[in-house]
HTML snippet that shows the backbone in 3Dmol.js (N, CA, C, O; Angstrom):
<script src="https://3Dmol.org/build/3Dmol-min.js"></script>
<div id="view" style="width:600px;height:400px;position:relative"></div>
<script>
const pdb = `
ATOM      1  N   UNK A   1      12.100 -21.730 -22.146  1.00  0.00           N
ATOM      2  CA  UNK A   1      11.883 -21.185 -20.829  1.00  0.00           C
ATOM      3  C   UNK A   1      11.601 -19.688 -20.960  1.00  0.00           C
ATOM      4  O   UNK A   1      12.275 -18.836 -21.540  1.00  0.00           O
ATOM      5  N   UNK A   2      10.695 -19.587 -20.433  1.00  0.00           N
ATOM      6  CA  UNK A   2      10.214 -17.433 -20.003  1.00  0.00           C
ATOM      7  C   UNK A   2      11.481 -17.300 -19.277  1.00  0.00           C
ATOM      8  O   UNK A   2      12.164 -17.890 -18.440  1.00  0.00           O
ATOM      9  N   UNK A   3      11.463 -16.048 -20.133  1.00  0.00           N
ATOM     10  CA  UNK A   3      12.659 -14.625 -19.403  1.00  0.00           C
ATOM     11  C   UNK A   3      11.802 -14.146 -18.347  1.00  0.00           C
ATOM     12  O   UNK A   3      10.623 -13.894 -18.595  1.00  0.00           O
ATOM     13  N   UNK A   4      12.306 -13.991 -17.141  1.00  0.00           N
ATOM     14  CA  UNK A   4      11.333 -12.830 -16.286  1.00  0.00           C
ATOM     15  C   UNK A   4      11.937 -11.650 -16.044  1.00  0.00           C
ATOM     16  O   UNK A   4      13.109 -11.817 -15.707  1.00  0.00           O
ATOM     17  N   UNK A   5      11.573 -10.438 -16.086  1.00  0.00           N
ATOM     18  CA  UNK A   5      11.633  -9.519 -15.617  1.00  0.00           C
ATOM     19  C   UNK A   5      10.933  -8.871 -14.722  1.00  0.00           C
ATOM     20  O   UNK A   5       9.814  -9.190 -14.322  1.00  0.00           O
ATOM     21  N   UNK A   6      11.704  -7.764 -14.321  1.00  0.00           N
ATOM     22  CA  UNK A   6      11.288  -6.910 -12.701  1.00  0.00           C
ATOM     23  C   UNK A   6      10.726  -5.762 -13.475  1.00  0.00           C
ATOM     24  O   UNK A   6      10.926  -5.287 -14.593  1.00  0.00           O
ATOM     25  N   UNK A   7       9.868  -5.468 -12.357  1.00  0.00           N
ATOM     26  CA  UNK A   7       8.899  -4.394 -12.548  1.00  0.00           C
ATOM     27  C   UNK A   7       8.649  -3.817 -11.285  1.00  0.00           C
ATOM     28  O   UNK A   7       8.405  -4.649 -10.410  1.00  0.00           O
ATOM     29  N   UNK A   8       8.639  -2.455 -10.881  1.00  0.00           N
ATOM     30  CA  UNK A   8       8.988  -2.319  -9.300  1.00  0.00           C
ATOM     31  C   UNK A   8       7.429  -1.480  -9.243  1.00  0.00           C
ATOM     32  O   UNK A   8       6.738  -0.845 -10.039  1.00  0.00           O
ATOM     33  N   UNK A   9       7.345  -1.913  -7.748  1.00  0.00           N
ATOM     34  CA  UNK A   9       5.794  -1.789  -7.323  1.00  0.00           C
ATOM     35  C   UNK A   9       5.738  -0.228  -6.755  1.00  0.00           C
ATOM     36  O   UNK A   9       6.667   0.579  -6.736  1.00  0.00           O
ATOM     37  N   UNK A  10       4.608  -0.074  -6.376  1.00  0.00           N
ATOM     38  CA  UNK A  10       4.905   1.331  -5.553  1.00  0.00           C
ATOM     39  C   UNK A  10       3.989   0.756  -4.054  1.00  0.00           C
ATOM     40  O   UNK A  10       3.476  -0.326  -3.772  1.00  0.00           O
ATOM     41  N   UNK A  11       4.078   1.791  -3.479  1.00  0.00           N
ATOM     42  CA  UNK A  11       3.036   1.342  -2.097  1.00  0.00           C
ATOM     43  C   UNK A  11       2.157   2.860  -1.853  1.00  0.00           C
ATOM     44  O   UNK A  11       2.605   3.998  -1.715  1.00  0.00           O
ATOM     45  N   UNK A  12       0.743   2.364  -1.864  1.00  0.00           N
ATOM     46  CA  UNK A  12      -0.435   3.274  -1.694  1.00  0.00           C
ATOM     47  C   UNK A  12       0.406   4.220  -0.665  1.00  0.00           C
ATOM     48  O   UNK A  12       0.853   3.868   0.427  1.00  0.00           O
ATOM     49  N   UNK A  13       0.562   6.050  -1.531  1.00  0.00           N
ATOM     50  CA  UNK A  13       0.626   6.711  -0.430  1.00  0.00           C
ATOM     51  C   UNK A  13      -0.471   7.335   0.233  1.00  0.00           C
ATOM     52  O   UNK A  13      -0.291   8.346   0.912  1.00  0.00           O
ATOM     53  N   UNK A  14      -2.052   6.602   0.031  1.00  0.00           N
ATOM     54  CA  UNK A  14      -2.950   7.591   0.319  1.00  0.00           C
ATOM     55  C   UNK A  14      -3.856   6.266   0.200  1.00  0.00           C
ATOM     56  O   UNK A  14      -3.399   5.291  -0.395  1.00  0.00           O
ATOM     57  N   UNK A  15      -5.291   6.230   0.835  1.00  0.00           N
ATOM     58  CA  UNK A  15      -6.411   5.403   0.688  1.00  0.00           C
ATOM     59  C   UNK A  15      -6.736   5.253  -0.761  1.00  0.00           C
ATOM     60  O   UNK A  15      -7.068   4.107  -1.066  1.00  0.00           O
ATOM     61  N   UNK A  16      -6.723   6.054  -1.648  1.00  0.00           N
ATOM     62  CA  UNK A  16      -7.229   5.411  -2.795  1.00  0.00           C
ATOM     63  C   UNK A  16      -6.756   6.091  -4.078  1.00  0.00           C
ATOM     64  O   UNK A  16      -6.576   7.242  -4.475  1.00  0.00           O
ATOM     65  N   UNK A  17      -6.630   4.757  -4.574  1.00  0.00           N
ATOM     66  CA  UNK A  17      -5.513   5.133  -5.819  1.00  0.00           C
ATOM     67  C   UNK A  17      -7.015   4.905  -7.000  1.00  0.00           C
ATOM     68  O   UNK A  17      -8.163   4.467  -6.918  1.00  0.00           O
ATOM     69  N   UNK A  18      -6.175   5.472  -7.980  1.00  0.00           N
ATOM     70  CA  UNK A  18      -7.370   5.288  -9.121  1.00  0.00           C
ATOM     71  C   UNK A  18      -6.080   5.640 -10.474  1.00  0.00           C
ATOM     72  O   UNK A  18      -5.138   6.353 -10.128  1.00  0.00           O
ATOM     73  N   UNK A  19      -6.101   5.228 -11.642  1.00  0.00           N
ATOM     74  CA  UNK A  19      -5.838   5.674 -13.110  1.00  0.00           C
ATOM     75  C   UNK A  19      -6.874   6.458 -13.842  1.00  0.00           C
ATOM     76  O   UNK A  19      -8.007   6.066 -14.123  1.00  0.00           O
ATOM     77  N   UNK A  20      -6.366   7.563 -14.102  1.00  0.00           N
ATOM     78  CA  UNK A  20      -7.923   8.169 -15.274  1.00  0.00           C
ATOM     79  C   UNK A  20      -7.395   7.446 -16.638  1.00  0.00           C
ATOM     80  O   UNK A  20      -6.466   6.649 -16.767  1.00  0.00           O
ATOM     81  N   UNK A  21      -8.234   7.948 -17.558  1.00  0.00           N
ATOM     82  CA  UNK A  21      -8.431   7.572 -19.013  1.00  0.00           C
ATOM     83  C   UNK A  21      -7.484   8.446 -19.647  1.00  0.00           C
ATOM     84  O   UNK A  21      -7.725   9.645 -19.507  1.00  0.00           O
ATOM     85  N   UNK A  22      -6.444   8.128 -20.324  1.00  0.00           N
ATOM     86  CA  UNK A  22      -5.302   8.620 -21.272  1.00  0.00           C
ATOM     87  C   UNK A  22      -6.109   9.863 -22.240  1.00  0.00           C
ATOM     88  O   UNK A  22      -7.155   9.447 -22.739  1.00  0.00           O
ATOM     89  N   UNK A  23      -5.805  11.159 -22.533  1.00  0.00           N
ATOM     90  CA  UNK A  23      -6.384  11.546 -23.590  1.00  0.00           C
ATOM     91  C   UNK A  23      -6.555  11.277 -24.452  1.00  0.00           C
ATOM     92  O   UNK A  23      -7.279  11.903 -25.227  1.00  0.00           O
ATOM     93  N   UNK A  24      -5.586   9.545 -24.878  1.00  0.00           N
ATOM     94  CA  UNK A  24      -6.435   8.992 -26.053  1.00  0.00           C
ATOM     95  C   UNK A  24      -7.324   7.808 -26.335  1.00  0.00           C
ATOM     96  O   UNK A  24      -7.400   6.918 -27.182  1.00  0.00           O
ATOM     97  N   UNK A  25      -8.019   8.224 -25.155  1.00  0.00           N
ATOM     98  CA  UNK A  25      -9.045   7.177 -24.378  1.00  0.00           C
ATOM     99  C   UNK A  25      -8.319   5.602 -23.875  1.00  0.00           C
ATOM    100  O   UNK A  25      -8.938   4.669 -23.364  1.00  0.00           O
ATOM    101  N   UNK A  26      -6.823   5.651 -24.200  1.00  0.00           N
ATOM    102  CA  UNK A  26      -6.351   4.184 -23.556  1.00  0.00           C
ATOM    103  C   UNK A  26      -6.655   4.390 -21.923  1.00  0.00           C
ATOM    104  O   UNK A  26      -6.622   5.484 -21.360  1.00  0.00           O
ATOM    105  N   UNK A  27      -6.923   3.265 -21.358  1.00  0.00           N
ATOM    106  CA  UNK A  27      -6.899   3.044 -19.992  1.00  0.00           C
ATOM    107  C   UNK A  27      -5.858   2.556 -19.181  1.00  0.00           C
ATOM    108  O   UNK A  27      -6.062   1.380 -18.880  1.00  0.00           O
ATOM    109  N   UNK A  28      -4.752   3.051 -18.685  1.00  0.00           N
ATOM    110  CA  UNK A  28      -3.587   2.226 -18.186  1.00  0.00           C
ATOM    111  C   UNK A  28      -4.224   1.380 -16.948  1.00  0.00           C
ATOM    112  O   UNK A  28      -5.290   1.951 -16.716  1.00  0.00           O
ATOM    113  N   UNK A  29      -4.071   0.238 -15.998  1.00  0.00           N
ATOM    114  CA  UNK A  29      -4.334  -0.664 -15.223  1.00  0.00           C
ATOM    115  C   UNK A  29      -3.445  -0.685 -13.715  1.00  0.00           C
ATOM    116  O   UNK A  29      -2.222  -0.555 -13.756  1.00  0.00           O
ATOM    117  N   UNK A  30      -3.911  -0.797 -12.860  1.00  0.00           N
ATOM    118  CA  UNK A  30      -3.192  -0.725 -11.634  1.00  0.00           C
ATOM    119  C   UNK A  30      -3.157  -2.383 -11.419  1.00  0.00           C
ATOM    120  O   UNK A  30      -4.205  -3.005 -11.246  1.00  0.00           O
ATOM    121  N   UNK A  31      -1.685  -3.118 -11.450  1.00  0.00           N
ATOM    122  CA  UNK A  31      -1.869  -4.442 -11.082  1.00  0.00           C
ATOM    123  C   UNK A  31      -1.210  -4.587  -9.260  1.00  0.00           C
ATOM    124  O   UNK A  31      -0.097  -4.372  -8.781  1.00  0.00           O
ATOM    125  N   UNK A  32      -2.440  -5.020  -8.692  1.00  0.00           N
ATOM    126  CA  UNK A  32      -1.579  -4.931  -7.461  1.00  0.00           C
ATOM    127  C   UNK A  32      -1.275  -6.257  -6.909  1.00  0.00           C
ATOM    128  O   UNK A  32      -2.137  -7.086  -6.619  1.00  0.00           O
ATOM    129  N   UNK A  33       0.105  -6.434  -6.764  1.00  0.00           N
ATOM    130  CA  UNK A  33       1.150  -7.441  -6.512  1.00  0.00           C
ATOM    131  C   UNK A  33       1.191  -7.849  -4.923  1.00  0.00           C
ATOM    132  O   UNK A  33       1.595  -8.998  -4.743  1.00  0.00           O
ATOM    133  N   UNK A  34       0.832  -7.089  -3.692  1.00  0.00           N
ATOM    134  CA  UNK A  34       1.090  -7.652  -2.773  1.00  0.00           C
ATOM    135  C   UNK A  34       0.105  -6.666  -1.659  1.00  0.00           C
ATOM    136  O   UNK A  34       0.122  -5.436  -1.695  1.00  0.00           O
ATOM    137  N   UNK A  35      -0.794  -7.533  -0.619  1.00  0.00           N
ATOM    138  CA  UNK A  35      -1.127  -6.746   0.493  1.00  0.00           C
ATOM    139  C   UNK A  35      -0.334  -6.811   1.593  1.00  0.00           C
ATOM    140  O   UNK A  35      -0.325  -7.839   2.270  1.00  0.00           O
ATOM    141  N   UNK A  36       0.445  -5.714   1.923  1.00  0.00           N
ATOM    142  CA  UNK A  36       1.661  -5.670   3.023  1.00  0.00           C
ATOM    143  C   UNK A  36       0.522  -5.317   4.310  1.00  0.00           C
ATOM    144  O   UNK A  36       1.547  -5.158   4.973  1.00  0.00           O
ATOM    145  N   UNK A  37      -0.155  -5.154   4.894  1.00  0.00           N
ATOM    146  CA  UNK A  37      -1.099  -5.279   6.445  1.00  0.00           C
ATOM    147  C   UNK A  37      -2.421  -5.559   5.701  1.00  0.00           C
ATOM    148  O   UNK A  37      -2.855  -5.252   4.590  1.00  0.00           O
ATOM    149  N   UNK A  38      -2.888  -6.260   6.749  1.00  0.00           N
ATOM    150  CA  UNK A  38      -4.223  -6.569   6.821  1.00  0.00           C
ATOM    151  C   UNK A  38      -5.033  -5.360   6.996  1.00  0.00           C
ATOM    152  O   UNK A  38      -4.723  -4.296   7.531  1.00  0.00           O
ATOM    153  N   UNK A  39      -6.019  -5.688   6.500  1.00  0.00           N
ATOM    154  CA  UNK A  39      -7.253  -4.635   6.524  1.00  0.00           C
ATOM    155  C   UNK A  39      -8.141  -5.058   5.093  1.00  0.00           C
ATOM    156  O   UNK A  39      -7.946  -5.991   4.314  1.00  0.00           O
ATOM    157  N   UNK A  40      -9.086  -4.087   5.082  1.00  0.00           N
ATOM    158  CA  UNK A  40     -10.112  -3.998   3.816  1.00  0.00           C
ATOM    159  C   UNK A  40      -9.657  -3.658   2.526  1.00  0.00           C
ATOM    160  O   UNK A  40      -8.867  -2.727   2.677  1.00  0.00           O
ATOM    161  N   UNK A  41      -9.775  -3.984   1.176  1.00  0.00           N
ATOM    162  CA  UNK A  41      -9.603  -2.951   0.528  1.00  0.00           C
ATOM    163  C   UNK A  41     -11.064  -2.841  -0.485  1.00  0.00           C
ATOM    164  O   UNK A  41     -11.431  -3.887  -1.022  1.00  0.00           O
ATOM    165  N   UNK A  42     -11.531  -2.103  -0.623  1.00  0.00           N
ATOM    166  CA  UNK A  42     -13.109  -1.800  -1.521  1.00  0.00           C
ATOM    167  C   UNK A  42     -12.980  -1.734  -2.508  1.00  0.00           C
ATOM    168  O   UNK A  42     -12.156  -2.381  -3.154  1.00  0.00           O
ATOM    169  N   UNK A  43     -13.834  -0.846  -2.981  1.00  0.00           N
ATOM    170  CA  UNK A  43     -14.422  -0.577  -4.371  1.00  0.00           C
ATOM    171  C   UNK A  43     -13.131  -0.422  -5.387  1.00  0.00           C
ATOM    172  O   UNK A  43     -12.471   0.582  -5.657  1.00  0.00           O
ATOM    173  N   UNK A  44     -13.012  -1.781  -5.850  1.00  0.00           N
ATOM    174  CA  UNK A  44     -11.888  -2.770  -6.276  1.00  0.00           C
ATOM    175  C   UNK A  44     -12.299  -2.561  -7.178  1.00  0.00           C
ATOM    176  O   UNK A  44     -13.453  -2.988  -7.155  1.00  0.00           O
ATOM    177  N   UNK A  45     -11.925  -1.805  -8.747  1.00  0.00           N
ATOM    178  CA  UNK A  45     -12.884  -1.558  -9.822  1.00  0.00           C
ATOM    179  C   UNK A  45     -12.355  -2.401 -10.792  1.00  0.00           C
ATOM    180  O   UNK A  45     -11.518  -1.925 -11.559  1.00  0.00           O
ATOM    181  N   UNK A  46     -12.837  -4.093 -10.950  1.00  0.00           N
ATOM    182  CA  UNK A  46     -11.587  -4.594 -12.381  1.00  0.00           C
ATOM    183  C   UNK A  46     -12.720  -4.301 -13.607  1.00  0.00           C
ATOM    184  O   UNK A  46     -13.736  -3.606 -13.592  1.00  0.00           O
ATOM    185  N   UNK A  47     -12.129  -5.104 -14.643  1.00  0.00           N
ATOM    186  CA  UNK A  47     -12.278  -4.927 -16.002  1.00  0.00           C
ATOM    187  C   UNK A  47     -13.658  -5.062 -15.994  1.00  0.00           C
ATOM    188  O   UNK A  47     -14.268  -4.568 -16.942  1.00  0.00           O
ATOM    189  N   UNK A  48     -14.356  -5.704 -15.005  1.00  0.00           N
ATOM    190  CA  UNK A  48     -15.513  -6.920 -15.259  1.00  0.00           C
ATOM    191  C   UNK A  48     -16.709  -6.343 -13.731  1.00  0.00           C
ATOM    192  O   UNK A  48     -17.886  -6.249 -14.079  1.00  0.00           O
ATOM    193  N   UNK A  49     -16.488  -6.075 -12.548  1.00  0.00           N
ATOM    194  CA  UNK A  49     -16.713  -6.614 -11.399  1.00  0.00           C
ATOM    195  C   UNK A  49     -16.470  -4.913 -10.731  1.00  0.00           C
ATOM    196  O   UNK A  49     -16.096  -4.161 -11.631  1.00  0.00           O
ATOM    197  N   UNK A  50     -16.570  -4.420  -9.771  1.00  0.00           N
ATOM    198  CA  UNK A  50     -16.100  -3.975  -8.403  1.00  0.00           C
ATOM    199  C   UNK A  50     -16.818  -4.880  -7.261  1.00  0.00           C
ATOM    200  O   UNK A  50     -17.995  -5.123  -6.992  1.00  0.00           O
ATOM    201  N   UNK A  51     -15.765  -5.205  -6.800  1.00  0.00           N
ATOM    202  CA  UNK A  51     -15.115  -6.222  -5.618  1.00  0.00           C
ATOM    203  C   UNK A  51     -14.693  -5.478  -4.408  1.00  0.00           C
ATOM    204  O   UNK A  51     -14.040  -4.439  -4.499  1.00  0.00           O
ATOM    205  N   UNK A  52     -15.049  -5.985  -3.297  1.00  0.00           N
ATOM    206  CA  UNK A  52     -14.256  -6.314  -2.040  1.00  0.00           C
ATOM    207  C   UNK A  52     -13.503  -7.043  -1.818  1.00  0.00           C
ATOM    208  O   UNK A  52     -13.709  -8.161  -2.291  1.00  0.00           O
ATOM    209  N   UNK A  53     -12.166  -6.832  -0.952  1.00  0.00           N
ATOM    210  CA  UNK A  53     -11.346  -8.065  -0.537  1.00  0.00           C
ATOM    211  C   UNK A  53     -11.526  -8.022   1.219  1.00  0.00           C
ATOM    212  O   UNK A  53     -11.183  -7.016   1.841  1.00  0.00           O
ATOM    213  N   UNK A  54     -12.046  -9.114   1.844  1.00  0.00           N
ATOM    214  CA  UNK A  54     -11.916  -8.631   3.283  1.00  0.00           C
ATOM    215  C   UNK A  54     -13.691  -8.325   4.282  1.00  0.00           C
ATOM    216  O   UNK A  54     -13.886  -7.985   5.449  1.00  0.00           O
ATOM    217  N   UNK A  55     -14.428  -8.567   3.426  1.00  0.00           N
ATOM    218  CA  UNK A  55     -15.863  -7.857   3.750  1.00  0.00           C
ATOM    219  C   UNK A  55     -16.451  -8.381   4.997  1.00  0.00           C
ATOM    220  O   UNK A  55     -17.407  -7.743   5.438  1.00  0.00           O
ATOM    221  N   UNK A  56     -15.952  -9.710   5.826  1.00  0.00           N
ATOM    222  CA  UNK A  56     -16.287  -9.447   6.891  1.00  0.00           C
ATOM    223  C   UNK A  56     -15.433  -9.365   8.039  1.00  0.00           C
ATOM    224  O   UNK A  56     -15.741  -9.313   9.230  1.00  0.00           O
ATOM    225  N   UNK A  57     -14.078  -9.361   7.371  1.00  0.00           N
ATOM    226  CA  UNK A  57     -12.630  -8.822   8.592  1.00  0.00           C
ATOM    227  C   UNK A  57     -11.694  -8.327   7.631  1.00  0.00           C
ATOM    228  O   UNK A  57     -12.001  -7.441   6.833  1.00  0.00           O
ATOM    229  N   UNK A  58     -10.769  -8.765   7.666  1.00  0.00           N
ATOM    230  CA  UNK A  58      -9.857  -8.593   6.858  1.00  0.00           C
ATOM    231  C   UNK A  58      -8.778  -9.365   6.019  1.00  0.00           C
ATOM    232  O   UNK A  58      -8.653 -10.495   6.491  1.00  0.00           O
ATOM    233  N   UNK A  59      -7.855  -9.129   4.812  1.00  0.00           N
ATOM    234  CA  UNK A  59      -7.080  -9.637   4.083  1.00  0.00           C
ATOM    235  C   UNK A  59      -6.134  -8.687   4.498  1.00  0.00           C
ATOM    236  O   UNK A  59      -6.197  -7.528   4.909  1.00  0.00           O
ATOM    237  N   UNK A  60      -4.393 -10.262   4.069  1.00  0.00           N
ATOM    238  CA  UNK A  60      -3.402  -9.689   4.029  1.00  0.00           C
ATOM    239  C   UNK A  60      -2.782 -10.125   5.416  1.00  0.00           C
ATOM    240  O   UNK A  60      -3.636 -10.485   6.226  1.00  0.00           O
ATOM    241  N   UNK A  61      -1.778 -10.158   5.756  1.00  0.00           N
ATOM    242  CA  UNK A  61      -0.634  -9.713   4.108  1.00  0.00           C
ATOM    243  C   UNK A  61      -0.598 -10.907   2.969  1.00  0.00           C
ATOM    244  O   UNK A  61      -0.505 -12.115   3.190  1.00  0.00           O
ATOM    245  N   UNK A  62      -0.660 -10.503   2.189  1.00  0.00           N
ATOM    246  CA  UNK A  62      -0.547 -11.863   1.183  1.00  0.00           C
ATOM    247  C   UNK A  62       0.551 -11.237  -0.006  1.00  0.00           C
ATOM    248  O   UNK A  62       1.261 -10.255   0.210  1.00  0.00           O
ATOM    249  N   UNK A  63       0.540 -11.925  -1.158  1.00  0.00           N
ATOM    250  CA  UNK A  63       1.799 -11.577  -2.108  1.00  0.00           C
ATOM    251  C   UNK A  63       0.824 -12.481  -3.532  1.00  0.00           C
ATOM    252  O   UNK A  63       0.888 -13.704  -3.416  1.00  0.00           O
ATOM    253  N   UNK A  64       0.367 -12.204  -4.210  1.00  0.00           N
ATOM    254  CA  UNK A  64      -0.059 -12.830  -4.987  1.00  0.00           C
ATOM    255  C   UNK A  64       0.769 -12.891  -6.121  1.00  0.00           C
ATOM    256  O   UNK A  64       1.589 -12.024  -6.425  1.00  0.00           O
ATOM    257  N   UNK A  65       0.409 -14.543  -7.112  1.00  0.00           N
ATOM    258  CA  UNK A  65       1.207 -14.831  -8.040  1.00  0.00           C
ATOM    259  C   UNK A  65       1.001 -14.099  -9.180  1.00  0.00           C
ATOM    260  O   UNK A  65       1.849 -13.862 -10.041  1.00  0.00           O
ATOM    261  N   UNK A  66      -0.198 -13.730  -9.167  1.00  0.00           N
ATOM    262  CA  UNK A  66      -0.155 -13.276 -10.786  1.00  0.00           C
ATOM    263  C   UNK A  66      -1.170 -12.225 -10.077  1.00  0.00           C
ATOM    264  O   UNK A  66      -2.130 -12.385  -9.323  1.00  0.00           O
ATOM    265  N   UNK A  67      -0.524 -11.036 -10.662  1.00  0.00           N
ATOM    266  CA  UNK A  67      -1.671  -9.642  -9.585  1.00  0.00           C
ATOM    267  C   UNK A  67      -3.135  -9.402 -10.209  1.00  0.00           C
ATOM    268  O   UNK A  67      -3.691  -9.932 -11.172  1.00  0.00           O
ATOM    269  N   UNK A  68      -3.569  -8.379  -9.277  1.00  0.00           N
ATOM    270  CA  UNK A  68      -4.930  -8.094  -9.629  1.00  0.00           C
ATOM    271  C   UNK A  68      -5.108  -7.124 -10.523  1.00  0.00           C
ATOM    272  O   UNK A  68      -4.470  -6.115 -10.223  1.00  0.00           O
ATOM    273  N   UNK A  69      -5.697  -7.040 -11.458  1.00  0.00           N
ATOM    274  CA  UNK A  69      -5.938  -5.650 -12.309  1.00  0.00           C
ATOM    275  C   UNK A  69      -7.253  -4.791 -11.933  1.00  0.00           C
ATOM    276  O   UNK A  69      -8.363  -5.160 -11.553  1.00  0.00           O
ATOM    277  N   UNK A  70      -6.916  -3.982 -12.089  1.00  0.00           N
ATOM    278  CA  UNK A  70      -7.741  -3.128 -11.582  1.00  0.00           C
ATOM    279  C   UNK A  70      -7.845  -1.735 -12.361  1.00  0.00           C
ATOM    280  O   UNK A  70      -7.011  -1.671 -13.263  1.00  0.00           O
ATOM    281  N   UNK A  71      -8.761  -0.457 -12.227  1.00  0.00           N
ATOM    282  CA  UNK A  71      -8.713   0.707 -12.323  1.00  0.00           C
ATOM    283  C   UNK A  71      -8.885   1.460 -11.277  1.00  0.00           C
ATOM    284  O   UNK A  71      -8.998   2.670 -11.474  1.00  0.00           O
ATOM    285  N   UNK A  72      -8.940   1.005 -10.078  1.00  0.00           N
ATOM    286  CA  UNK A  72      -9.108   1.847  -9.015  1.00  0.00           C
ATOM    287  C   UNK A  72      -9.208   0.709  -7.868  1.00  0.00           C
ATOM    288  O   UNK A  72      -9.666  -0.408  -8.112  1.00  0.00           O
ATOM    289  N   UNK A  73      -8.751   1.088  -6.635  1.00  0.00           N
ATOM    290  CA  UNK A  73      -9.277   0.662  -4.978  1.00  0.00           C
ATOM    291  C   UNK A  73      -9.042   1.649  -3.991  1.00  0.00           C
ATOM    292  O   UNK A  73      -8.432   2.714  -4.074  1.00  0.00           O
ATOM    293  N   UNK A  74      -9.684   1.064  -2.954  1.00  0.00           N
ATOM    294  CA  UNK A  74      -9.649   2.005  -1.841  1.00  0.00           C
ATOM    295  C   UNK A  74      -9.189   1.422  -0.996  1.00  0.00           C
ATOM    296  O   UNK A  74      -9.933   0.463  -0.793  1.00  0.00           O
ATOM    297  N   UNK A  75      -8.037   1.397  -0.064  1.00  0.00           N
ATOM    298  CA  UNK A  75      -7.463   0.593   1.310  1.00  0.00           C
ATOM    299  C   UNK A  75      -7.887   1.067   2.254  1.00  0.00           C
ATOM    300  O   UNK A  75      -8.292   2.229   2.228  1.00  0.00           O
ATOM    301  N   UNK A  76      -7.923   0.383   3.275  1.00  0.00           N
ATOM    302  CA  UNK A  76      -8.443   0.565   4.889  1.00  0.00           C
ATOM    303  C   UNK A  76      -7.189   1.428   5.273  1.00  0.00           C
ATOM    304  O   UNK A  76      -7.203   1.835   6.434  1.00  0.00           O
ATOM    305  N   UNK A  77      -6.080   1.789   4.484  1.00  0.00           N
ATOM    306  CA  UNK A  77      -4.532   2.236   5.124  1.00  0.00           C
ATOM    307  C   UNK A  77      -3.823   2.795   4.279  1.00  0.00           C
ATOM    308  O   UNK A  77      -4.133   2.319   3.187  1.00  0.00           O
ATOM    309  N   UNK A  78      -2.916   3.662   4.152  1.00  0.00           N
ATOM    310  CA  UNK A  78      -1.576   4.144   3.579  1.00  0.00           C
ATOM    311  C   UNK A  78      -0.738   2.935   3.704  1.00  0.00           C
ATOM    312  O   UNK A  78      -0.658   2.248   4.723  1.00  0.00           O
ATOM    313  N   UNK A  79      -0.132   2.730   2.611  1.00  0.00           N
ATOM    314  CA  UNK A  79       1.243   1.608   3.153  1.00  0.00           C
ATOM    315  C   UNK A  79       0.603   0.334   2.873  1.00  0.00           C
ATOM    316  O   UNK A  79       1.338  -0.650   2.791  1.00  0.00           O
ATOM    317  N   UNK A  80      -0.495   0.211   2.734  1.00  0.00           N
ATOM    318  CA  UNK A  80      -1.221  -1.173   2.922  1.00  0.00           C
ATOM    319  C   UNK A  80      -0.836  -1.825   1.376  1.00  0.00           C
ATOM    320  O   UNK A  80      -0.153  -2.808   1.665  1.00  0.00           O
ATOM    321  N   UNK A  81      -0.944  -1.758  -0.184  1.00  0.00           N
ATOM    322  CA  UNK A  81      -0.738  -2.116  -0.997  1.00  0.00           C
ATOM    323  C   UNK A  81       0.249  -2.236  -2.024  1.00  0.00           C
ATOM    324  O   UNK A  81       0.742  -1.179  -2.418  1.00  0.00           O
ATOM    325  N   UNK A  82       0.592  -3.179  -2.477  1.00  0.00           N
ATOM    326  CA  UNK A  82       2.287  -2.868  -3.575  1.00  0.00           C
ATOM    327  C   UNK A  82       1.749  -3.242  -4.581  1.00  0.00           C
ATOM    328  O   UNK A  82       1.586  -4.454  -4.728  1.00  0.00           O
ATOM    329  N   UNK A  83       1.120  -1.949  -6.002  1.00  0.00           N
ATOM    330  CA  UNK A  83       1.316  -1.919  -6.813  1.00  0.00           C
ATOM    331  C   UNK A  83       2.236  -1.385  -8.041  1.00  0.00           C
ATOM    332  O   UNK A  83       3.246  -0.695  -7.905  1.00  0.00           O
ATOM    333  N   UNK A  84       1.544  -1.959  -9.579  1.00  0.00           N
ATOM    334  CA  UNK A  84       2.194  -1.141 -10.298  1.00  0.00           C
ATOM    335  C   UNK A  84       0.993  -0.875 -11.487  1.00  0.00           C
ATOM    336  O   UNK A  84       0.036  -1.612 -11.728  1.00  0.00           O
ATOM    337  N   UNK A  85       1.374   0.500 -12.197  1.00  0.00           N
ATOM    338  CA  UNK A  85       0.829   1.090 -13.464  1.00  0.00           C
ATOM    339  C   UNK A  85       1.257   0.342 -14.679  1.00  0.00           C
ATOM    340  O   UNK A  85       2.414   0.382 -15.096  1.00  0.00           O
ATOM    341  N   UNK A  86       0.703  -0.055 -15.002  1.00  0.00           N
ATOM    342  CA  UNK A  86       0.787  -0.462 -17.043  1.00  0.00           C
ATOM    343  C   UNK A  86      -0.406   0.000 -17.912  1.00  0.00           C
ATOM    344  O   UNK A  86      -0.407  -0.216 -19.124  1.00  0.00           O
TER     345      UNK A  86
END
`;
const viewer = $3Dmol.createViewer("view");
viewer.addModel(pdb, "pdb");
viewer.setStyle({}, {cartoon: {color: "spectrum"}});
viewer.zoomTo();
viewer.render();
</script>
């Protein structure tokens, strides 16, 4: 059986979060775990893709099982997202 452990999220204090590039070119990842209000969130930058969630109303609240990775988004809101950095 998997051990699970906690990992505590933060919540967007601002429209758009982003990670820069480590000075030793590692990239840390924003995984975001839960949309707490509905609304948009954009230029969703993953590994592969920038994505929309929401493009002709809106997403959320939802709680997803296994989060999104990302390097950057933009929310329609403050408060709107619960991520975390790795």
């Amino acid at each position: 059986m998997a051990n699970l452990r906690t990992i505590s999220s933060s919540i967007n204090a601002s429209a758009t979060v982003s990670v820069p590039k480590q000075p030793d070119n590692y990239q840390p990842f924003i995984y975001i775990t839960a949309i707490l209000r509905a609304g948009t969130i954009t230029d969703l930058v993953t590994p592969t893709n920038t994505i929309s969630l929401g493009g002709g109303g809106s997403v959320g609240p939802v709680a997803f099982p296994s989060p999104l990775q990302c390097s950057s988004f933009t929310a329609q809101f403050a408060g709107q997202v619960a991520y975390y950095v790795q």
